[in-house]
N, C-alpha and C positions, 0 to 999 in steps of 0.2 A: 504494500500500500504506500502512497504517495504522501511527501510532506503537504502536495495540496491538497490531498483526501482528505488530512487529518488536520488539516487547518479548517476545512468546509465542515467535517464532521463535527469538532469543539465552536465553531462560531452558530450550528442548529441546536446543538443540543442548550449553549446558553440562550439562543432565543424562544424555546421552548421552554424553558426555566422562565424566563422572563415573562412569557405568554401566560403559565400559571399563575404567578405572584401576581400575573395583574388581573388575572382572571376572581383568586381570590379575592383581591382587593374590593372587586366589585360588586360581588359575591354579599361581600360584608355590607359596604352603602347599600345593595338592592334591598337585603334584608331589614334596614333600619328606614327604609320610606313608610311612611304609615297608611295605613291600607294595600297593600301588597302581598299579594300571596308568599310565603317563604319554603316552599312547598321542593322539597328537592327531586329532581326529576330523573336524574340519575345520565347514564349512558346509552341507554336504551333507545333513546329517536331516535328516528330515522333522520331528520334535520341534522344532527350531528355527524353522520357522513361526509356532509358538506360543512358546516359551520366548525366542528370539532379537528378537522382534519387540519397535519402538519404540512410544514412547509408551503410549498407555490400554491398546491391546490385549497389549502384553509385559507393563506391569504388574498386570494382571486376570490372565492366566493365571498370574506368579511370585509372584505374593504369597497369593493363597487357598490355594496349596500351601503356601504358609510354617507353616500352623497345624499341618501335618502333622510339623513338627520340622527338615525338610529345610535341610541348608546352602546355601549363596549357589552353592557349585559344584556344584552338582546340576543347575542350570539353564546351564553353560556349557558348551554342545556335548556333553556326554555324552553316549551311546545310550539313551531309554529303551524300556523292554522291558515289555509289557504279560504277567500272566500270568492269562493265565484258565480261573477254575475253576467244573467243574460239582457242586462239594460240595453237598450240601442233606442234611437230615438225613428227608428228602423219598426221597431216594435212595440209598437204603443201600449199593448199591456202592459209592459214591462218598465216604465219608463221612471217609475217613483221606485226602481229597485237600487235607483245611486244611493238616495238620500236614505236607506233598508240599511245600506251596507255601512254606514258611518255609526248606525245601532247597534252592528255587530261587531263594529272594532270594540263598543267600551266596553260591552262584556267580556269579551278577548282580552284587552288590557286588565282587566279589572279582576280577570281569573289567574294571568299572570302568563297568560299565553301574547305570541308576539302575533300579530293581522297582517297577510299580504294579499289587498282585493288585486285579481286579477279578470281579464274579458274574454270573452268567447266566442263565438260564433253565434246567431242569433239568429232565431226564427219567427218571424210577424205572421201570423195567421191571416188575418184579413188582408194581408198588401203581397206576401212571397206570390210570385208565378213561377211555375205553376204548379205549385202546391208548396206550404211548406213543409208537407211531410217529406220531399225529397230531399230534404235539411235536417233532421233530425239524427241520421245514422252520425252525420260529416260534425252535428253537433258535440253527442256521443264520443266520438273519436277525438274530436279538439282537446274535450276538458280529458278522457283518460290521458293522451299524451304528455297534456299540460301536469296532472296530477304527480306521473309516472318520473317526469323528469326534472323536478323543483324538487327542495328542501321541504317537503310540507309533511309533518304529522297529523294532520286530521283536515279535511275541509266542511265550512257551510256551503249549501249551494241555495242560490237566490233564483228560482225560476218562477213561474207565472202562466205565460200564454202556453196555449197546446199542446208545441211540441217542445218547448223548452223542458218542463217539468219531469216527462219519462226521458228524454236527451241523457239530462244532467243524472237521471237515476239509471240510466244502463249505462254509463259514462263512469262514475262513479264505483259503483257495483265491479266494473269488473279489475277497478286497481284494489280494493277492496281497503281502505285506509278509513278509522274512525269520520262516519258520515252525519251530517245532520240536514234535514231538506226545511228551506221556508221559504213556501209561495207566497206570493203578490197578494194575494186576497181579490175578492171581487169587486165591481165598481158597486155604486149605491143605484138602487133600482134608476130607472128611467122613468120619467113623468111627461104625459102626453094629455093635455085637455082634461085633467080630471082622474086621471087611470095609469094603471102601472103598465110600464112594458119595455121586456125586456129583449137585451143581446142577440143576433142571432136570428131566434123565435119570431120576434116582431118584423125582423127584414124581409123573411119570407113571407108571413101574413103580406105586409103593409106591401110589398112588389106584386103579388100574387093577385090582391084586392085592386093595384091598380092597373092590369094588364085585364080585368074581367072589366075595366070601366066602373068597380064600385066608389072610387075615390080621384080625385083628382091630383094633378102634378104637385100641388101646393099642399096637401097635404100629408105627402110623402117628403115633400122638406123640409116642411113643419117637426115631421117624428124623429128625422135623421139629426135634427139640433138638440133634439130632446133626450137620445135614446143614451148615449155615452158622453155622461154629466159627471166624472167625475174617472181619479186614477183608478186601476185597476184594469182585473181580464173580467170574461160574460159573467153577469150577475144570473143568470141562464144556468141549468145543471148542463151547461152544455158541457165539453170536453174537459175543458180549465180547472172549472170546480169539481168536476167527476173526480181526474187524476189529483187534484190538492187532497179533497176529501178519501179517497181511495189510497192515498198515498199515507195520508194520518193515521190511517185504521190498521194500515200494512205495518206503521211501528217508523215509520222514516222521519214525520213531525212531532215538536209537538206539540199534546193532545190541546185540543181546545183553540185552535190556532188560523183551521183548514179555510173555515166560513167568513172568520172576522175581515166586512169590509178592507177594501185597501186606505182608505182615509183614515180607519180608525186608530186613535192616537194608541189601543191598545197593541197594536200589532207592532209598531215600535219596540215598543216593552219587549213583547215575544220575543222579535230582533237580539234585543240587550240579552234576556236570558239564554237565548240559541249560544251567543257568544260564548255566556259562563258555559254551556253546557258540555261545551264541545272541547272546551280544554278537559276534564272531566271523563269525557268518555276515551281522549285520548289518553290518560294516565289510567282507563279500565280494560284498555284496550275493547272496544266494543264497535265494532265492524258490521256494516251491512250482511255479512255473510254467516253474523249470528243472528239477526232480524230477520230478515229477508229469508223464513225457512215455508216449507209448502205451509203448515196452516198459516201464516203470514198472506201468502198468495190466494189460501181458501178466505180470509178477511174479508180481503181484496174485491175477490168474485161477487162476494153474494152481498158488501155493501154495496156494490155498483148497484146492481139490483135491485134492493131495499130503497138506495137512493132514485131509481129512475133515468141511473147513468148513462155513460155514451157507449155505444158502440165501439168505439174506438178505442175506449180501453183495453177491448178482445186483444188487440193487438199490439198493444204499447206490455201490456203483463205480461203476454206470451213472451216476446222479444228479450222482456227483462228476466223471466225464469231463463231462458236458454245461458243468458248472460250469467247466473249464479248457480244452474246445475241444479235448477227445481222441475219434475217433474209435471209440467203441465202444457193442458192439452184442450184444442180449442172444445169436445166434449164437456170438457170440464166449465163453462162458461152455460154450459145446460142443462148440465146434472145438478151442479152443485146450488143451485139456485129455483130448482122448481118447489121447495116446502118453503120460497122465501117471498111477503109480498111486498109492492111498493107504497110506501109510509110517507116518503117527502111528497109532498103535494106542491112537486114543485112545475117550471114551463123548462122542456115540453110538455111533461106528462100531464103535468097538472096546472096549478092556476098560480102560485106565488113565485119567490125569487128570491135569492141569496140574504138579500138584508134582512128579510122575513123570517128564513130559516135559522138565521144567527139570533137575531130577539127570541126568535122562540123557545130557543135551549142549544142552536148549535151544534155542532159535531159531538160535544161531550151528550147531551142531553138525546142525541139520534143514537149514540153509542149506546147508552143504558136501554133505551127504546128495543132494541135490537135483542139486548140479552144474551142468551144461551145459543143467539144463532152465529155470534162471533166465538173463535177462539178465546176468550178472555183472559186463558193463559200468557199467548202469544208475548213476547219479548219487544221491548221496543227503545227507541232512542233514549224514554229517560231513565233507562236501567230497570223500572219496574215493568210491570206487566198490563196490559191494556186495560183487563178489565179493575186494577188498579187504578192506574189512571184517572178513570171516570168514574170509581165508586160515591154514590150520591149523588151525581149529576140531575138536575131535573129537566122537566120540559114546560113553559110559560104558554104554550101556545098550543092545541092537538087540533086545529085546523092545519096547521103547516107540520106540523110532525103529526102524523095519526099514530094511534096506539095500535097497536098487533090484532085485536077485534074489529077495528074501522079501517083498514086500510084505504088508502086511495084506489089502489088495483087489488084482485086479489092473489093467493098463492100462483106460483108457472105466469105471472106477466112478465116475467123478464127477458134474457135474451134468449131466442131458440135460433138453434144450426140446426138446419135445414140440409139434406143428402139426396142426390137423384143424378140420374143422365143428365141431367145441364151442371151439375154443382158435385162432381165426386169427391172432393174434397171439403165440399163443407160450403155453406155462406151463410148468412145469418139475419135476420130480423130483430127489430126491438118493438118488441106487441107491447109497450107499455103506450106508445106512441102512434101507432097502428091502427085504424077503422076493425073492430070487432068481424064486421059484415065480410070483410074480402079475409078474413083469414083462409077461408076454405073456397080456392076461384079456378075456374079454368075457363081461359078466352085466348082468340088470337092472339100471335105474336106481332106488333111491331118492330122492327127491328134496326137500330140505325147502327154503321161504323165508327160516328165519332160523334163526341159533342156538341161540335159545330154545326153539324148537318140534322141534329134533333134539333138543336134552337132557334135551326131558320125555318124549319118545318111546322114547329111549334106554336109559332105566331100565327101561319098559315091557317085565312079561315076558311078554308075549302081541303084541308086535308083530311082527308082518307080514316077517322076516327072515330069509337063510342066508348061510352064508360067504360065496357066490360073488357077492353082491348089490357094487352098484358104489355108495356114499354119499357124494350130492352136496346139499354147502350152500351156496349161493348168498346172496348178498345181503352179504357179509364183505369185499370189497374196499372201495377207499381210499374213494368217494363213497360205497360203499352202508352201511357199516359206523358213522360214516366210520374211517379210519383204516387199515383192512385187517388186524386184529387176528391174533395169533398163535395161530389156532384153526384151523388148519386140519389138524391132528392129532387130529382128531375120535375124543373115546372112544370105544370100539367099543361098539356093544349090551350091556346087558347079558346077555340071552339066549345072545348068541356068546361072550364070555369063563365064562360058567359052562359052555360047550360042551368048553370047553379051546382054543379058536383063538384065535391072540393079534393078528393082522394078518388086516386087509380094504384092497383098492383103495378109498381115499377123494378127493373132487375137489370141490377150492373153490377160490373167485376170493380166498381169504384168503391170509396166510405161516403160519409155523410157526414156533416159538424154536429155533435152532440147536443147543437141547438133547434135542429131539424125534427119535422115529424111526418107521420102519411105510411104509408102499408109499403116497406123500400126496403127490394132484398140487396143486399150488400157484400162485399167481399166474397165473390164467387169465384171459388180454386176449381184448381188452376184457371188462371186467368186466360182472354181471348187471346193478350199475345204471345203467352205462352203457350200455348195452341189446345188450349183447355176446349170441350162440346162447347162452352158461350160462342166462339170463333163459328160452330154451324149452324146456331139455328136460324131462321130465315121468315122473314114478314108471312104471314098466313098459317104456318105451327101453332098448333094446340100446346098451350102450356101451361099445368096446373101446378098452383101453389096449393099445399096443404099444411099448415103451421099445429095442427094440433097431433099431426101425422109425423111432422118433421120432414115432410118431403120439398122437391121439387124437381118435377120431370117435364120434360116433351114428350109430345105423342110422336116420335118419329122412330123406324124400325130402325135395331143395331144394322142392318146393312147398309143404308140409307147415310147412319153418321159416318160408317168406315168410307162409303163412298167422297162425301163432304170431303171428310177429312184428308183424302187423297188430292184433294184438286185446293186445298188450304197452301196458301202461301205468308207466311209473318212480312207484317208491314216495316216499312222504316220507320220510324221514330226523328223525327226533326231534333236536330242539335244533341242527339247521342254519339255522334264522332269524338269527342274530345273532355277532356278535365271528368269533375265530380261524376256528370251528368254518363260518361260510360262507364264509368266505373261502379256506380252504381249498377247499370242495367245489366252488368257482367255480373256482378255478382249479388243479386239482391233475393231476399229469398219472399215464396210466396206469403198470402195474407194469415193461413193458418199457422205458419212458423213466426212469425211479427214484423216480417219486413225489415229484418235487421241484413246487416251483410255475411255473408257466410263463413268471413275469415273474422270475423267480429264476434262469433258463438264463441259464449265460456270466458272465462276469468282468467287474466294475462299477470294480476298481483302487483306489487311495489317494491318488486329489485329494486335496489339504487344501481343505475349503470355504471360503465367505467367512466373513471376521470374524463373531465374536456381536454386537462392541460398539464 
């Protein structure tokens, strides 16, 4: 060995000496702030990888953070806690989630954990084309890499609209590092002449009423100024609140949290305590991968249900079981939910709105409602157990939460998968939302190849249409679309609402927004461009829906479809040549596995990688 070895050697080992003594030093001042946790935290983060490490690689990560203000004890064993937000001003739900995140530092601080908000990739529901669910996976994959390759011992995650919410929680999920979720909360109902109306729900009415000539131009601008009066995602059980609410009861919020308006000064609060909570869970080590177990995902299912949820759920839990290695299966979305009825009397299903359901008793007060029919064992973010959580909970109000005797719907209104020649794989219904009358229909098929070409038809007062007719639009699923847009609430004819009929049996391989209602079979696997039977059936086919049967067929002979099927060519797809957008259609999987990407199934954990430097 060299005198210059052994000069580099003695001049590390005293600045590593040095680094100690000043580490205790500080050590000691942290201790004597008052109000400061003095909580020793040990060697165990994963932060200390980075912040704890000798020489070039400890100093490259302690010192570029210096510029940011941070003290010397910032870097010595304390927890840091990543918060990630999907604010954008891109996504209007989202957009009070800056001023969330300055809540969650003082709890952070105040537990004695250090805060680094970072951004994401972000997805606006109302504004993404063409869809934002073609953003959700790219979401997903932002925040894990981001998680995977920063100093972070635990993250909050701040989501809200649609698809942020399950993003951030199969994102999340599969680095598997102490989690804590808080949604945006919903806006405050909408106020239109006297009456409530809400997110969503009300656009379709109030479009719907003015294409039949029941209302005029000005009236529909009237509701549009009315309708989103305040921060927040749909005050509507549409998708938003479905996944917040579904999400609380899964064990990822916490309890009490899911309903409360975005305005209200309480949700702040919740903010500050998320922060303490989460240093906390990081010294308990307590991982989505201890919550997030199947009865967790049985939770899940049948408050959707109970609640009057979205559809869309089917597919955001599916997605995220696959992500943590939980057995479920879109069946499961019909079994486990037929002894269960629906109790929120909320829009669609029913007549109130978010703000109603939180007066009334809230998430905590729908949770005691529910009873025996949740896990109440189930494990969740604040250490105890659900039916903990909300023991004594009441409800103020049993017009908006009905009790288990009065339901709003009753047992089996929830989601039914539907199986036949057109749908071998599965698609689904939400009869909570649904005309009773067409549950059991067989009538001609209409048939169109794309959206475009139903909505110039549509208008059409001379096309070719009557009630009884069955309108399928194919080609709206994840590759064919791509994305699998939320159009499968297809306006009715105009011909038919000037009739006075306000619902037709409609069937596409698309979703629907959780704010939508009407007799709309959805999510049919395989899809047309994956050259699923949707791809053959053809204008004049007999095609009956039976929903108490579970079915859906055409009257067409197996030789008849093999015929079809032979002369089937898959369409192009506009702007799938390049970036996200093929990359998805290469690899995306159908609607009964969740639409996640294939390489994206299962839990990848939180190695620390090797050095940068």
């Amino acid at each position: 060995m060299t005198a210059r070895n052994l000069g580099r050697e003695e001049r590390e080992r005293e600045a590593r000496e040095r680094d100690a003594r000043s580490s205790e030093a500080a050590d000691e001042a942290f201790v004597g702030v008052e109000g400061v946790p003095t909580h020793e935290w040990g060697e165990g983060l994963r932060s200390q990888q980075w912040f704890g490490a000798e020489g070039k690689t400890g100093f490259m990560h302690r010192s570029w953070l210096r510029s940011e203000g941070l003290p010397d004890d910032t870097f010595r064993g304390r927890p840091v806690i990543g918060i990630a937000n999907s604010w954008s001003e891109l996504t209007s739900c989202n957009i009070h989630l800056r001023a969330l995140a300055e809540h969650v530092k003082r709890g952070i601080w105040q537990a004695g954990g250090v805060p680094f908000e970072f951004p994401t990739t972000s997805a606006g529901e109302p504004i993404v084309r063409p869809t934002a669910m073609l953003l959700r996976n790219l979401m997903a994959m932002d925040l894990e890499e981001t998680l995977r390759a920063n100093p972070l011992d635990g993250v909050v995650l701040l989501a809200g609209c649609d698809k942020t919410t399950p993003a951030y929680l199969m994102g999340a999920a599969s680095v598997d590092l102490p989690t804590l979720l808080i949604t945006g909360g919903p806006m405050l109902n909408g106020k239109y002449r006297g009456t409530d109306i809400g997110s969503g729900t009300s656009v379709w009415k109030f479009t719907e009423a003015y294409r039949a000539g029941q209302i005029d131009e000005s009236a529909v601008t009237e509701a549009e100024g009315c309708m989103a009066r305040s921060q927040g995602h749909c005050m509507t059980m549409g998708t938003a609140s479905t996944m917040a609410c579904v999400s609380e009861y899964m064990g990822m919020q916490l309890p009490g949290t899911a309903a409360m308006p975005a305005n209200d000064s309480r949700r702040a609060t919740a903010a500050h305590l998320a922060g303490r909570r989460i240093v906390e869970m990081v010294e308990e080590d307590l991982r989505p991968s201890r919550i997030l177990t199947r009865e967790a995902f049985e939770n899940g299912v049948r408050a959707n249900a109970a609640l009057g949820g979205s559809t869309n759920a089917v597919i955001h839990l599916l997605a995220l079981a696959r992500r943590v290695g939980v057995e479920l299966t879109l069946d499961d979305f019909d079994t486990l939910v037929r002894d269960v009825p629906v109790l929120a009397d909320l829009m669609p299903s029913g007549r109130f709105l978010m703000e109603d359901f939180e007066y009334a008793g809230g998430t905590a007060g729908f949770a005691e409602t529910l009873g025996d029919l949740l896990h109440r064992d189930a494990l969740t973010v604040t250490g105890a157990s659900l039916g903990e959580n909300y023991a004594g909970a009441e409800v103020f109000d049993r017009e908006v939460i009905r009790p288990l005797d009065n339901p709003v719907k009753p047992v089996g209104s929830g989601i039914a998968v539907l199986r036949g020649n057109l749908a071998p794989r599965g698609a689904v219904i939400k009869q909570s939302a649904a005309a009773t009358e067409l549950m059991q229909h067989t009538g001609r098929a209409l048939v169109w190849d794309s959206l475009q070409d139903y909505l110039a038809d549509a208008d059409d007062p001379e096309l070719d249409v009557v009630p009884e007719d069955v309108l399928i639009v194919r080609n709206v699923g994840p590759k064919g679309y791509p994305g699998m847009p939320e159009v499968g609430n297809l306006p009715l004819p105009r011909k038919i609402l000037a009739s006075g009929v306000t619902d037709m049996v409609r069937i596409s391989d698309a979703r629907m927004s959780g704010t939508s209602y009407g007799t709309v079979v959805l999510h049919v696997v395989p899809e047309a461009a994956a050259g699923g039977p949707l791809a053959f059936v053809r204008t004049g086919d007999r095609v009956t829906l039976d929903v108490p049967n579970r079915t859906l067929h055409m009257d067409v002979p197996d030789d008849e479809l093999e015929r079809r099927r032979a002369e089937w060519a898959p369409r192009t797809v506009p702007g799938s040549e390049r970036g996200w957008t093929r990359l998805y259609i290469e690899h995306v999987t159908q609607a009964d596995e969740g639409l996640d990407l294939d390489f994206l199934q299962g839990r990848s954990g939180a190695a620390v990688g090797p050095q940068a430097f």
